[in-house]
C-alpha positions as CSV (number, residue, x, y, z in Angstrom):
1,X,7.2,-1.7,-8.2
2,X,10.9,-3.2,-6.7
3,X,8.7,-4.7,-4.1
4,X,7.1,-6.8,-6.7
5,X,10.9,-8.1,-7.7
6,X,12.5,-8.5,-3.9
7,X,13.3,-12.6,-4.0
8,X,13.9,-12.1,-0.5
9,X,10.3,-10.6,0.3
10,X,12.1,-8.2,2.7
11,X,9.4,-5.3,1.2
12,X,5.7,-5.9,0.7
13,X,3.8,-5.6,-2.4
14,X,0.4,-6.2,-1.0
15,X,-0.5,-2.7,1.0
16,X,0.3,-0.2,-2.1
17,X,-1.5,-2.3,-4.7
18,X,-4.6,-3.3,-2.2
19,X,-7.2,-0.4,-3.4
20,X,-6.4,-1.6,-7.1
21,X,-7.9,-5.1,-5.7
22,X,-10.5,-4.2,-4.0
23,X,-11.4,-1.8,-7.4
24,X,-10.9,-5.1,-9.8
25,X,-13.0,-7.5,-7.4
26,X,-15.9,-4.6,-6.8
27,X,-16.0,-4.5,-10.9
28,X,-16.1,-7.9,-11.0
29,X,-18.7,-8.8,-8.9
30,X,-20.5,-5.8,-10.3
31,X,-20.2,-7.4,-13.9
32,X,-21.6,-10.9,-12.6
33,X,-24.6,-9.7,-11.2
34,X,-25.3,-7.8,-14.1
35,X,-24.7,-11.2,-16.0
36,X,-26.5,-13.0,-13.9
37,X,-30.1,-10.5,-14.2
38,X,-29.6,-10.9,-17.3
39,X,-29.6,-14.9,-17.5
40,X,-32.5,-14.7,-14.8
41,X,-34.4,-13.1,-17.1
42,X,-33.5,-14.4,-20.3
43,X,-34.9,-17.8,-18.5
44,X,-38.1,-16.4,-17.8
45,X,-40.3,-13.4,-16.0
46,X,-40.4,-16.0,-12.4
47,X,-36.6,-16.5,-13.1
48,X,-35.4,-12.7,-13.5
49,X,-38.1,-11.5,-10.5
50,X,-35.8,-14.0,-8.8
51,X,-32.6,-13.0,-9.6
52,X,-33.4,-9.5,-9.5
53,X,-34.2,-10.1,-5.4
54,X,-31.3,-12.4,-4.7
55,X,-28.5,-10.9,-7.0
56,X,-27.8,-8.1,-4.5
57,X,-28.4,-10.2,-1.7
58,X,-25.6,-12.4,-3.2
59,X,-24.0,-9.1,-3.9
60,X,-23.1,-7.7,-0.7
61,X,-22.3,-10.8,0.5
62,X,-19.4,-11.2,-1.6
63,X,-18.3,-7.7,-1.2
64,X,-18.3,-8.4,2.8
65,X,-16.1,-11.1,2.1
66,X,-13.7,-9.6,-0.2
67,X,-13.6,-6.6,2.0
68,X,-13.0,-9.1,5.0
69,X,-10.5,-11.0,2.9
70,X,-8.6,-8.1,1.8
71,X,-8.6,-6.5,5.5
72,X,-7.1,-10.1,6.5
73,X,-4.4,-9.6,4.0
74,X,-3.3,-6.4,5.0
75,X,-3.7,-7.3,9.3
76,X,-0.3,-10.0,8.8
77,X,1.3,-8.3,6.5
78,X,1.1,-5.1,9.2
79,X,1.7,-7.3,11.9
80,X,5.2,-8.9,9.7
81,X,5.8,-5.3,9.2
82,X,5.6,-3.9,12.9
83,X,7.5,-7.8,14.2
84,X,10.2,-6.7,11.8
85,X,11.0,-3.1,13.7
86,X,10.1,-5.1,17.6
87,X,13.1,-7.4,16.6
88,X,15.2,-4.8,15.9
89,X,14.5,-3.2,18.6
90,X,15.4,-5.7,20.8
91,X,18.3,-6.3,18.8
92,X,19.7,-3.0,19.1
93,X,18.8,-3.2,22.9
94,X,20.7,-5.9,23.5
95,X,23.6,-5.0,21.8
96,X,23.3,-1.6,23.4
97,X,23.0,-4.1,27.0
98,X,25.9,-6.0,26.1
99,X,28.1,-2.9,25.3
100,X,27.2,-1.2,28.7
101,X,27.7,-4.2,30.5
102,X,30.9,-4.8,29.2
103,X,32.2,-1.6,30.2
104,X,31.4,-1.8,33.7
105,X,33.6,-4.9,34.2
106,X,36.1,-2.9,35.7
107,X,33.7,-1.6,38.7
């Protein structure tokens, strides 16, 4: 929970919290295609044999692209996460360089 209160975004909120989203968005879209048989056949029998093809067609859809959304999300912030230790690294490296080559001046 400090992630969510880090001004300077040094610690990601996103990756421990994702699962809850993914739960939230899988209820919702759950709870509109239950609303929407139900308006399909509140408007008629032609209406609801409709809806009751194309709401899970239009179902999965939207769970691909959460799921796809959600996968995106977490792909940068992995990839800010693993560019954050690579420029450490090379920080460290150089100053470990730098160090080394400073003491061999007097070769």
């Amino acid at each position: 929970m400090n992630a969510l209160w880090d001004f300077s975004f040094k610690n990601f909120f996103a990756p421990k919290f994702i699962g809850l989203l993914y739960a939230i968005g899988l209820g919702l879209i759950g709870l509109f295609s239950l609303l929407f048989l139900g308006l399909g056949f509140r408007s008629g029998i032609l209406a609801g044999l409709l809806s009751l093809i194309l709401t899970p067609v239009f179902a999965l859809l939207e769970i691909i692209f959460l799921r796809i959304f959600l996968e995106s999300m977490i792909a940068v912030i992995r990839v800010a996460e693993e560019s954050i230790k690579i420029a450490a690294s090379v920080k460290e490296t150089a100053e470990n360089t730098k160090t080394v080559t400073q003491g061999n001046e007097g070769f």
